[in-house]
C-alpha atoms as one frame of an Amber mdcrd trajectory, in Angstrom:
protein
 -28.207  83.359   2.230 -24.891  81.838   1.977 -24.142  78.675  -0.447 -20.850
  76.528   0.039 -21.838  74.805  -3.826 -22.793  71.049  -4.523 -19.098  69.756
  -2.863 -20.609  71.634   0.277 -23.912  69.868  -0.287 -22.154  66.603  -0.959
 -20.245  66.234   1.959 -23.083  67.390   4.736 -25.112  65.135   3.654 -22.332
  61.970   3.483 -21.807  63.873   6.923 -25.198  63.506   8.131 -25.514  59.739
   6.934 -22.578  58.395   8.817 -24.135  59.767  11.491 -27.333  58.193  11.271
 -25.735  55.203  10.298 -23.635  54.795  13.510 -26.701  55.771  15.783 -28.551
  53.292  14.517 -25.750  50.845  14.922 -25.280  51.944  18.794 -28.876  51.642
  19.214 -29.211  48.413  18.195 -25.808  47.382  20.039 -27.367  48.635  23.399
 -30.612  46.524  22.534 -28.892  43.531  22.395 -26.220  43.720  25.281 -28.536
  45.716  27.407 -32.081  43.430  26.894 -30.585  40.353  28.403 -29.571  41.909
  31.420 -32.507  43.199  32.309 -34.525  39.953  31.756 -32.333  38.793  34.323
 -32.729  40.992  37.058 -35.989  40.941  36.479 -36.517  37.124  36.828 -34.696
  37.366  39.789 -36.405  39.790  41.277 -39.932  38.100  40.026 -38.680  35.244
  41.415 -37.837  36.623  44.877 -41.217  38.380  45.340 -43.149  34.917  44.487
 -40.977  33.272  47.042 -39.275  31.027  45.114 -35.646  30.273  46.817 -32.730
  29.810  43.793 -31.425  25.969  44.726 -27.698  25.199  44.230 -26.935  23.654
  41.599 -24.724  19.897  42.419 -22.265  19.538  39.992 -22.550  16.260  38.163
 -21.649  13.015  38.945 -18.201  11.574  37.057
């Protein structure tokens, strides 16, 4: 078996934890930007197949 030492040891493992680190971080990035736009679509498309038409908005009176 072949041994690179503690500095070997030391630096896989600071390896390893920006790793995890940064997945996590994507992860939780993609939750948030990704969540909201599928709420959306599907409240549209809930929407549509109950039959409910979207109404324009008027813009307000000055």
């Amino acid at each position: 078996m072949e041994t690179h030492g503690p500095l070997g040891v030391i630096w896989v493992s600071v390896g390893l934890g920006c790793f995890y680190i940064a997945l996590i971080w994507i992860n939780s990035l993609l939750g948030l930007m990704i969540t909201p736009l599928f709420t959306l679509l599907g409240t549209r498309l809930f929407d549509m197949m109950k039959g409910k038409s979207r109404k324009p908005v008027s813009p307000p009176a000055v």
